[in-house]
N, C-alpha and C positions, 0 to 999 in steps of 0.2 A: 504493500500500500504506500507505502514511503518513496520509494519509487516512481511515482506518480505524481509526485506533490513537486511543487513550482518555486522552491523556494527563495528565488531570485524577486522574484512578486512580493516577497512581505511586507507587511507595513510599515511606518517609521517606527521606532520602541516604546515611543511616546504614547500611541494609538491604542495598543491593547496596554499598557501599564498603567495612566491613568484609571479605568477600572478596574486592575484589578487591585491596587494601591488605595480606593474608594471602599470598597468590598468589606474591610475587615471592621471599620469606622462604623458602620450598620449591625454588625457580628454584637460591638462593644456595646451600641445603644440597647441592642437585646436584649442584651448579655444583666445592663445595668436595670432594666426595667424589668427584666425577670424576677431580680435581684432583690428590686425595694417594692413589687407590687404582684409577689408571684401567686401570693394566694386567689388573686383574680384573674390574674393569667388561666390556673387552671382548675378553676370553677367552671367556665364552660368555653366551648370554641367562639361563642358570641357575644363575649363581653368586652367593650370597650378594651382593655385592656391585651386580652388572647387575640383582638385582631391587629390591635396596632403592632403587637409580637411578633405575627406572623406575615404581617408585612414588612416591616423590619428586615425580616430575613428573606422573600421571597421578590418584591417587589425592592427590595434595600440590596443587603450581599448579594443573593443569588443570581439576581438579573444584573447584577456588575460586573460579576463572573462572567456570567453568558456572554450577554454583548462582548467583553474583550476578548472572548475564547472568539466568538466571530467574527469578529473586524479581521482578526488573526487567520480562522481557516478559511474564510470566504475565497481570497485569493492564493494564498497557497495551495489549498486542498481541491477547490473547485472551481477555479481558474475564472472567476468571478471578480471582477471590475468594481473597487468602492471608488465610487465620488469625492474627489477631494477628501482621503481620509481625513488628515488631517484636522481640517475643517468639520468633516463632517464628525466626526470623533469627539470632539470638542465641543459643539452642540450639544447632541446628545448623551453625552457624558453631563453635563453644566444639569438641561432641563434634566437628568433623570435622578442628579442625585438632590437636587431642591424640590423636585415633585416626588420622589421617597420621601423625605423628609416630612413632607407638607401632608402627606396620607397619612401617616402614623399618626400627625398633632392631629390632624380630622377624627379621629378614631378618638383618641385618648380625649379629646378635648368636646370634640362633639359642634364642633362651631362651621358652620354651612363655608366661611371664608375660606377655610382650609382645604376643604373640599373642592373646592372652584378652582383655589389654588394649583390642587395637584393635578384635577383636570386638564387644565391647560400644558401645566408642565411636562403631563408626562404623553398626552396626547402630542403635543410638541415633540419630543425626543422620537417619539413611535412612526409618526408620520414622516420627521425626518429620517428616521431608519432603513422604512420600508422605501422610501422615495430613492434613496441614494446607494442601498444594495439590490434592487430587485431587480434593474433592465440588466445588471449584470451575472445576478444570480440564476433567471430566466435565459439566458441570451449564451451565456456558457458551454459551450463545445461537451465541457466534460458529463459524462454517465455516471450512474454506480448509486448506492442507496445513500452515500454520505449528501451527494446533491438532492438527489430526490426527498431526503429526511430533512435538511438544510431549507429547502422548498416547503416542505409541509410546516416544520416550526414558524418560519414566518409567519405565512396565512393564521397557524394558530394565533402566532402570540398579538395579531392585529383582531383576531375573535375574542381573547381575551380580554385583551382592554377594552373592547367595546362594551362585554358585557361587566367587564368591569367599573367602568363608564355611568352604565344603568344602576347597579348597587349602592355608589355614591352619591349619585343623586339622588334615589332612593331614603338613602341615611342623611341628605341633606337637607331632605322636606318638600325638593324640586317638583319631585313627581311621586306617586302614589305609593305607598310601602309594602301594595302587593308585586313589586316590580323584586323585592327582595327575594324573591321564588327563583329567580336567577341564579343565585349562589351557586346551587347545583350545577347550570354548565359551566358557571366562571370557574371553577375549582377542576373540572373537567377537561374541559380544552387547557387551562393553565397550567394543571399536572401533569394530565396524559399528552395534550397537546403540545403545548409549546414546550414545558421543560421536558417531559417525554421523547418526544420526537429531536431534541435537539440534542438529550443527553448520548439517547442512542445513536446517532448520525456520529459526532464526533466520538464515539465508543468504539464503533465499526473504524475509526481512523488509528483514533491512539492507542488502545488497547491493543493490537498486534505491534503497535512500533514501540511501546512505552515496555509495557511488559512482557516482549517477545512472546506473544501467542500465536495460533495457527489463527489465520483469520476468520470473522464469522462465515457461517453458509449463504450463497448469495441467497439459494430458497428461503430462507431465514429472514434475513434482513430483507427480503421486496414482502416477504408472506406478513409481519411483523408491521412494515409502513402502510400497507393495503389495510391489512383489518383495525389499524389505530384509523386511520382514515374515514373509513366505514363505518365505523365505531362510533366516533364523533358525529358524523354527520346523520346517519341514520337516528342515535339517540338524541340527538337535537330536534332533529323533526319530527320524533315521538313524543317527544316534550313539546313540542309547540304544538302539536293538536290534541294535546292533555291525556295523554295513553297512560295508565295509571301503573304500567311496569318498567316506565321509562329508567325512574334512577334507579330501581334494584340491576335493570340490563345493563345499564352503564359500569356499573359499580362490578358486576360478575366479569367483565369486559375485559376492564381498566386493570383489574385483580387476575385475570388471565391472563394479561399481555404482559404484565410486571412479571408474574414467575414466569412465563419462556423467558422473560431475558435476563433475568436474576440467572437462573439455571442454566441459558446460554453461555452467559458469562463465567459463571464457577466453574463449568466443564472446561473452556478454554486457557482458562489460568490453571487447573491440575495438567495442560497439556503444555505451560510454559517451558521455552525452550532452557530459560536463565533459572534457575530452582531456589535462588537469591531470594529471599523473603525482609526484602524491604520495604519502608514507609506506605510508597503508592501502592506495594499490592495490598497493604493492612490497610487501606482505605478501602480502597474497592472491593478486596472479601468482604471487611465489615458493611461496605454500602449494599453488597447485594443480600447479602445474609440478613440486612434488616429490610428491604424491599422484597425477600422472600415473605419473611417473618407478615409484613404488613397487607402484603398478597394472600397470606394463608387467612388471616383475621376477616378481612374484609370479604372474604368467600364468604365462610362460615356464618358469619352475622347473615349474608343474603340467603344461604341457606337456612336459615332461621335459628340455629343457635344464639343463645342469650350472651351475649360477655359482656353486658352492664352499660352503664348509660355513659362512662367513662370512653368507649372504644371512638370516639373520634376524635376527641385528645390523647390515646396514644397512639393514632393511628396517624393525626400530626406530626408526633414526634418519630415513630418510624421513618416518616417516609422524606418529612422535610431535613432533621437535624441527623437520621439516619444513614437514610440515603441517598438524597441529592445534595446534602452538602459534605458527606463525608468523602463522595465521587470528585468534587469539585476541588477539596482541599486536596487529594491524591493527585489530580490534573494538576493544579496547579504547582506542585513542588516540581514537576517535568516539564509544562511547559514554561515556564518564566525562565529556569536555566538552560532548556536549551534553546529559546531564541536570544537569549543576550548570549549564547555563545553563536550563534548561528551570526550576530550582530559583529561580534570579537573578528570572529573569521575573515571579516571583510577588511581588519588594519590591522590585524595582529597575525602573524606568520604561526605564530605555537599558544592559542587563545588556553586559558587554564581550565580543565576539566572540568564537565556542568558539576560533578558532585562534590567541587570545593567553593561553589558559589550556594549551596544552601546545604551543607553537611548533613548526614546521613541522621548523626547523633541530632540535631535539631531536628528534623522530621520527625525523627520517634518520637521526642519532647511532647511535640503538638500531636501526634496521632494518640500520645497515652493522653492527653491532658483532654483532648475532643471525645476518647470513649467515656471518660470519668465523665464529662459533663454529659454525654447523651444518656449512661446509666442512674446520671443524677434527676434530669428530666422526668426518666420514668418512673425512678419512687418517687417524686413530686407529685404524680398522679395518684397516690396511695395515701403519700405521707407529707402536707403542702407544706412542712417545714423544712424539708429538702429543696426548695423552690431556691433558695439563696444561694446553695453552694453550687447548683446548676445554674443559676444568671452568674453567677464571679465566676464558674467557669467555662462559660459560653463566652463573656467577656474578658478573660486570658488567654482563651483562644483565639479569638481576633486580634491581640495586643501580640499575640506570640506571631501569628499572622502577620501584620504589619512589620513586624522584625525583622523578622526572618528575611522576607522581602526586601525588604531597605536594607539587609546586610547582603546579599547576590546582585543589590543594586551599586551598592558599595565597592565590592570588588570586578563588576562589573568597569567602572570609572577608574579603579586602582590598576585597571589592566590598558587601559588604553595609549596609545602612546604620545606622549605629553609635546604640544602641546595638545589639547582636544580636538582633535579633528571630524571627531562623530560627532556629529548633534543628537540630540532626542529626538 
């Protein structure tokens, strides 16, 4: 698959580091509101407080991640044309992390200003996104499900905010507050859709190059992007003409489609060719291991098993702090070093090994520091005085995040040769 990628096209360093150097700043605000208001954090998924949390972290970190993992594979990976990265990097970098921002105050605060706010802001950031990768993400020569899943996140994550769009106003008095009915697909295309389809797309890239596996199956990966597709669209339109099995089909769906690829994935990492059990693969065992785990729950509840009225705040913390960020923090210790070395190459004749730009021993740091906090989350659910030690360490784990970072960023600059002739 590496092979195939264009890396003469990358962007300036500037372009995907700004998010992902934003990313952890959202981790901390969590981390710190778990902290001093966890008990209402997890009283229920709909309180002021459990929404503002969990945007925070999906519409704050997570989607900071994403974007710079995009701006990044768009043109390397799928020979996809951005528009004045730069430029356009910078934008929606600016609106997305003041309209994060401005959604959490909306929640927590409850004031219509803030809501408008983040509308704007983050419809801003979205609409420049879609505008300035899509004629090249469309219009691209290249094949293979990494473009085709690249394609579909998109479209999701413009479905997303729309119907995330409607929820806010909703909560802002705008419009009707049966329009709140929505949740259900905004949480749907949001999971399954955009961070879904997007996680998988670049999983099918990095996951044989990162942790030397054998690649996925292509039956796999088109069979995988067709039924998420189907999925969504078919459960939407059952929703909208009021089909009263709509969210259990969705829910049985979403929970099928997570364990093939939780189980896709484990089977390809026991076929690793490097037998090294480093940082990124303990991320990504643990992220698929609890994206099993959250796939097996959410069966069974459809199948009408009882697990308590609790199961959709742990089923939160599965899958958000589980599994798509534990994916993400993995990703991230591989990609950030190896494009500042891939950056190095370009004025340095003998650039220094990606794994003295974020050491092996700091990785594990935060990989132990991120299970203890995911393990603290869920006695939080049990036991709400645990809520403290899992926001201080959902909030050292972004701090350890931001570090770590700024030290590969560090030796990045310590490597260059003086005077600076690489820009950002």
């Amino acid at each position: 698959m590496a092979t195939d990628m264009s890396f003469e096209q990358a962007p300036p360093l500037s372009v995907p580091l700004r998010f992902f150097f934003t990313a952890p700043l959202f981790a901390i605000a969590a981390g710190l509101l778990l902290a001093l208001r966890g008990e209402a954090v997890f009283a229920s998924r709909w309180t002021p407080e459990a929404l503002a949390a969990t945007h925070l972290l999906t519409a704050g970190m997570m989607l900071q991640i994403m974007l710079g993992a995009l701006f990044q594979v768009l043109p390397v990976a799928a020979g996809a044309n951005v528009w004045q990265p730069r430029i356009l990097a910078g934008l929606v970098h600016l609106a997305l992390s003041l309209g994060g921002g401005a959604l959490a105050a909306g929640f927590l605060l409850g004031d219509a200003v803030f809501f408008h706010a983040a509308l704007s802001l983050l419809g801003l950031a979205i609409l420049a996104l879609f505008l300035g990768v899509s004629v090249g993400l469309w219009r691209t020569a290249a094949l293979g499900a990494t473009v085709w899943g690249l394609r579909g996140a998109m479209v999701a994550l413009v479905v997303t905010v729309g119907l995330g769009f409607a929820l806010a106003l909703a909560r802002s008095g705008d419009i009707a507050p049966d329009w709140l009915a929505l949740s259900v697909l905004h949480q749907a295309w949001g999971l399954g859709g955009w961070g879904g389809l997007l996680l998988a797309a670049v999983a099918w890239l990095v996951v044989p190059m990162f942790l030397l596996t054998p690649a996925y199956p292509v039956r796999f990966t088109r069979g995988l992007l067709i039924g998420m597709v189907v999925l969504l669209v078919a459960g939407s339109l059952a929703w909208a003409f009021g089909w009263a099995w709509t969210d259990a089909a969705l829910a049985l769906g979403l929970a099928l489609a997570a364990a093939a690829f939780a189980w896709a994935t484990l089977a390809l990492q026991r076929r690793r060719r490097r037998k090294v059990t480093d940082a990124c693969f303990r991320f990504w065992r643990l992220a698929m291991v609890a994206l099993a785990a959250a796939a097996a729950l959410l069966a069974a509840s459809v199948a009408g098993v009882d697990l308590g009225a609790g199961l959709p705040l742990l089923l939160g913390v599965l899958v958000l702090a589980g599994a798509f960020l534990s994916v993400m923090l993995g990703m991230l210790y591989k990609i950030v070093p190896f494009i500042l070395w891939l950056h190095l190459r370009r004025s340095v004749s003998r650039p220094p090994a990606m794994t003295r730009l974020v050491t092996e021993a700091r990785q594990l740091l935060h990989y132990r520091l991120h299970l203890s906090g995911l393990l603290a989350m869920i006695v939080a659910l049990a036991w709400s005085p645990a809520a403290l030690a899992a926001g201080l360490l959902l909030a050292a784990s972004g701090g350890l995040l931001l570090a770590n970072l700024g030290g590969a960023l560090r030796a990045y600059l310590a490597a260059l040769p003086a005077p600076l002739d690489t820009p950002l």
